[in-house]
N, CA and C of each residue as an Amber inpcrd file, in Angstrom:
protein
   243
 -48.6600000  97.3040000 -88.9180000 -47.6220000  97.6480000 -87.9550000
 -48.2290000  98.3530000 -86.7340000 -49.0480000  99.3670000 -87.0890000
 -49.7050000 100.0060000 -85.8840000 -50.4260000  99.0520000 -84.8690000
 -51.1680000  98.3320000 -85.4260000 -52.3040000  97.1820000 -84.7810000
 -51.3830000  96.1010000 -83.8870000 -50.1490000  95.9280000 -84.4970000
 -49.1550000  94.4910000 -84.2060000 -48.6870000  95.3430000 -82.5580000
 -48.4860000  97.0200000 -82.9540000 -47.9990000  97.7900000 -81.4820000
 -49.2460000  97.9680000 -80.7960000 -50.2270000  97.9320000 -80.9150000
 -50.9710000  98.1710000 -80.1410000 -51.1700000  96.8830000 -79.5490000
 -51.5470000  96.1390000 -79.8600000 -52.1360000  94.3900000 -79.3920000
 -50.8400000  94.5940000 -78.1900000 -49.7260000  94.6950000 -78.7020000
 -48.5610000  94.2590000 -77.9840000 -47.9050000  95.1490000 -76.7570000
 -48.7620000  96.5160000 -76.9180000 -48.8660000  97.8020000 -75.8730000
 -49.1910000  97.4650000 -74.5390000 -50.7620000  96.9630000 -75.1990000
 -51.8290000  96.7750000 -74.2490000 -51.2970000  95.1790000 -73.4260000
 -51.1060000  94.9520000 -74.2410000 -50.6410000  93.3030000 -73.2290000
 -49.4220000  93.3490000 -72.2270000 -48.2160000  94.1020000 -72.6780000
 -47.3470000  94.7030000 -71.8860000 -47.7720000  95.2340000 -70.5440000
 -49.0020000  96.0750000 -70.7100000 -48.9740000  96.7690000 -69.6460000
 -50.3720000  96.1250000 -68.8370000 -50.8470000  95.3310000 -69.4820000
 -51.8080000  94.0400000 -69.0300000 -50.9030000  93.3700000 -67.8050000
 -49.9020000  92.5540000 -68.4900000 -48.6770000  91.8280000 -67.8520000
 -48.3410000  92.3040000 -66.5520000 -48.0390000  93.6540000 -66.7150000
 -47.5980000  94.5520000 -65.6920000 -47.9420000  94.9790000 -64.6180000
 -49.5050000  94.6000000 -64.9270000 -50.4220000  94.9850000 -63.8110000
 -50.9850000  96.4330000 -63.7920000 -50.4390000  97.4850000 -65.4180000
 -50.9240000  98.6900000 -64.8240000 -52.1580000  98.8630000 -66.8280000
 -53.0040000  98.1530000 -66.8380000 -53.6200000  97.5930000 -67.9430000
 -53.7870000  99.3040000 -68.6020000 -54.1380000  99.6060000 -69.4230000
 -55.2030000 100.9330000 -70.5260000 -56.1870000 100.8400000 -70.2730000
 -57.0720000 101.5210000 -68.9280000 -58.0010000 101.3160000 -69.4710000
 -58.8900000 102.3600000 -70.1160000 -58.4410000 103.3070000 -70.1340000
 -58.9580000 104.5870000 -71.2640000 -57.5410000 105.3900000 -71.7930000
 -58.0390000 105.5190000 -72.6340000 -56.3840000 106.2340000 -73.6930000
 -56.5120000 107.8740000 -73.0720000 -55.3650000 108.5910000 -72.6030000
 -55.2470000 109.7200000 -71.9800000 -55.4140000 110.4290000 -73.0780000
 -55.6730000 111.8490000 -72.1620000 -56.0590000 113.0420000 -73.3610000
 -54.7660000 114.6170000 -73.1560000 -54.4880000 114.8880000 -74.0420000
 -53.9360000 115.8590000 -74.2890000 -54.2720000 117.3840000 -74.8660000
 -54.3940000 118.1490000 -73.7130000 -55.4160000 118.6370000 -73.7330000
 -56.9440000 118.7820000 -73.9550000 -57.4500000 118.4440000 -75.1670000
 -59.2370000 118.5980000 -75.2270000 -58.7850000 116.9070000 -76.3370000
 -57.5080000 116.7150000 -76.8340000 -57.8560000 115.4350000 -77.7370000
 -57.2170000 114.2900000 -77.5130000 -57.5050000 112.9520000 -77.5040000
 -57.4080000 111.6100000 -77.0230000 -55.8640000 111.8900000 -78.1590000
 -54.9620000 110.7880000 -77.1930000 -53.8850000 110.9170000 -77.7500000
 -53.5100000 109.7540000 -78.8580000 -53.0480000 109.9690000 -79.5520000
 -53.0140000 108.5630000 -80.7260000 -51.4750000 108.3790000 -79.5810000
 -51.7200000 106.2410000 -79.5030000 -50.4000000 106.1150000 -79.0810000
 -49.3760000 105.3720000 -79.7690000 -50.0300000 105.2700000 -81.0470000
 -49.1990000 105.1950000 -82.1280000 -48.5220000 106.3030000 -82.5530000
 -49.0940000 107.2230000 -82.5990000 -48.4270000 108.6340000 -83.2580000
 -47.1020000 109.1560000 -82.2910000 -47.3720000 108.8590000 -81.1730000
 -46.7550000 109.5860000 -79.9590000 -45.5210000 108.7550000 -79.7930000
 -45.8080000 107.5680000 -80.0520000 -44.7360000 106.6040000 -80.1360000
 -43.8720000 106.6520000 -81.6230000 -44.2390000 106.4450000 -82.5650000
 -43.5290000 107.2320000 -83.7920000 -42.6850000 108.8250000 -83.4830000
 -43.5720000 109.7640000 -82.7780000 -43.0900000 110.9650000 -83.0190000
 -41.2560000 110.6450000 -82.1290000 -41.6210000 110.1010000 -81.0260000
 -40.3770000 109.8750000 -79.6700000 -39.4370000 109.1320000 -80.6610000
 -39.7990000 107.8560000 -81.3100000 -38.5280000 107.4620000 -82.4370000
 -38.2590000 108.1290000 -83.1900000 -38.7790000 108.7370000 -83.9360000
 -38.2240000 109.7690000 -84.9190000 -37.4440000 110.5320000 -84.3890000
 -37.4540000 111.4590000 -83.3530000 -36.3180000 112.1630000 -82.7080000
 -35.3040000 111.5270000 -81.6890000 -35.5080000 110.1220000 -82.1370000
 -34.3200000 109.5330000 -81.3380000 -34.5150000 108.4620000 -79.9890000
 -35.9660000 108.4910000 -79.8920000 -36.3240000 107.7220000 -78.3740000
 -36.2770000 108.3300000 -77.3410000 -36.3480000 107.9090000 -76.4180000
 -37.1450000 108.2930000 -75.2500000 -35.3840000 109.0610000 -74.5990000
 -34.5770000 108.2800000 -74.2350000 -33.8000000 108.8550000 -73.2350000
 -33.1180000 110.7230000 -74.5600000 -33.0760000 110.0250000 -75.8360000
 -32.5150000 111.4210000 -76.4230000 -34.0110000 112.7320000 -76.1830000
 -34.7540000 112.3570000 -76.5250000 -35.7720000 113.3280000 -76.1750000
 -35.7500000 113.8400000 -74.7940000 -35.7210000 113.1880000 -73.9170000
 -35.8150000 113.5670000 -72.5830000 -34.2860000 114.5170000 -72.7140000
 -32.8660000 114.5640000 -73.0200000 -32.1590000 114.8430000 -72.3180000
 -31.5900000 115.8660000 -73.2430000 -32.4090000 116.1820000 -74.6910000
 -32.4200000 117.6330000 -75.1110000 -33.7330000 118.1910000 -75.0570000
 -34.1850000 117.7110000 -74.2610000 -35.3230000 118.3710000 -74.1920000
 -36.7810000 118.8390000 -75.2600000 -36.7440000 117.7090000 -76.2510000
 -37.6210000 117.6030000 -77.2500000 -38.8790000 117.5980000 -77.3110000
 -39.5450000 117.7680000 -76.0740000 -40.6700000 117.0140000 -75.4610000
 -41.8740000 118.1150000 -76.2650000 -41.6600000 119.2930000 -76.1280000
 -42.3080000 119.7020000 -77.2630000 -42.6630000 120.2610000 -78.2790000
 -41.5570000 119.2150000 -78.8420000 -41.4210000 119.1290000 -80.4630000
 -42.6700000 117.6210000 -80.3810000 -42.4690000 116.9360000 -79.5870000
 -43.3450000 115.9410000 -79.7930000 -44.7030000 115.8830000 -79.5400000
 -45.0760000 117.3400000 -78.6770000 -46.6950000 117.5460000 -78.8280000
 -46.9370000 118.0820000 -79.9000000 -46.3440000 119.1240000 -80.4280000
 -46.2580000 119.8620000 -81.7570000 -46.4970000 118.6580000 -83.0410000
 -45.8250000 117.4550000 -82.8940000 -45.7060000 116.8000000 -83.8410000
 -47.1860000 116.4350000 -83.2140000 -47.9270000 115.7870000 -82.8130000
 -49.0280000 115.3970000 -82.2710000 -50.0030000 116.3450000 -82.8440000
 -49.8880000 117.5350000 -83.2650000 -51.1710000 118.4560000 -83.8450000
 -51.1690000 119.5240000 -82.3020000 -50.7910000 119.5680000 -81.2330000
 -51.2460000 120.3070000 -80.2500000 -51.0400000 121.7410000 -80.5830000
 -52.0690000 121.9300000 -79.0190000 -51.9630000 123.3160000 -79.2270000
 -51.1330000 124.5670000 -78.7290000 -50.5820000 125.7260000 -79.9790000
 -49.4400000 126.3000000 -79.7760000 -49.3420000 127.1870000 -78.7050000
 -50.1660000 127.3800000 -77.5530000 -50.3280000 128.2260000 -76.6120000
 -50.0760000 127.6160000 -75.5320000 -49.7410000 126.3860000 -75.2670000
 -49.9980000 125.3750000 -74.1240000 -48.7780000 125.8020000 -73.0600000
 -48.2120000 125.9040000 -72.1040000 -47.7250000 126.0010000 -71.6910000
 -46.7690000 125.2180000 -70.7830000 -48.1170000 124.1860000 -70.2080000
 -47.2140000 122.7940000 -70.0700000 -46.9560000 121.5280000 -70.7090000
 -47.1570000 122.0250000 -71.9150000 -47.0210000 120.6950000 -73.0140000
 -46.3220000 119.8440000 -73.0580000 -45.0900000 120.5410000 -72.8350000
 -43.5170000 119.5160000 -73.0530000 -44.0130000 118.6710000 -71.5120000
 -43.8760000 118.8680000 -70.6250000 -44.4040000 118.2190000 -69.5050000
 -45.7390000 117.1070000 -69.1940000 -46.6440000 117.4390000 -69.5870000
 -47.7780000 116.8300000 -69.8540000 -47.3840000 115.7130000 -70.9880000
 -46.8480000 116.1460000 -71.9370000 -46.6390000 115.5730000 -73.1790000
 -45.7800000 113.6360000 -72.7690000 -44.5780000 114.4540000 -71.8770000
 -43.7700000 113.7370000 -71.0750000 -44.0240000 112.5920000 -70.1210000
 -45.0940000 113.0620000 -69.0980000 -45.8420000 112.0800000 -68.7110000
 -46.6780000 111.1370000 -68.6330000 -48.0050000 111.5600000 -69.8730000
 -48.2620000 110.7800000 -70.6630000 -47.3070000 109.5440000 -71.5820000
 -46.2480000 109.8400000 -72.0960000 -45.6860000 108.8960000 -72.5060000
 -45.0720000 107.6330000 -71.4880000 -44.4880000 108.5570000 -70.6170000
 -44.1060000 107.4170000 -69.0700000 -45.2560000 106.6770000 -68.7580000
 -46.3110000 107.2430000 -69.0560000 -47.4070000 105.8730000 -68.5710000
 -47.1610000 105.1620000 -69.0380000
């Protein structure tokens, strides 16, 4: 399942014209975009996260770190890529 989203990530945004070509980092660690994508469904997807403001519950779910300050934000934009 992970591999079937990834093949199908990367080609999306191949298509699109805006390709991967290095996986972003969150703070000091490369972001799984499987995980990040699981964590956003689990609390409901993208527009419910965004509009209670979940964003970081979903770095938290990611392993980050608890001092961060702009996490929920960072966290946020990374996913919009």
């Amino acid at each position: 399942e992970e591999e079937a989203f990834l093949v199908s990530l990367y080609k999306f945004m191949k298509d699109r014209r805006t390709p991967i070509e290095r996986i972003p980092h969150l703070g000091f660690k490369q972001i799984n975009l499987w995980k990040i994508y699981k964590a956003v469904e689990k609390l409901g997807a993208y527009e419910l996260v965004t509009g209670r403001r979940l964003w970081k519950n979903v770095y938290d779910e990611l392993g980050g770190s608890p001092g961060s300050t702009s996490a929920a934000t960072c966290t946020r934009r990374h996913y919009e890529r």
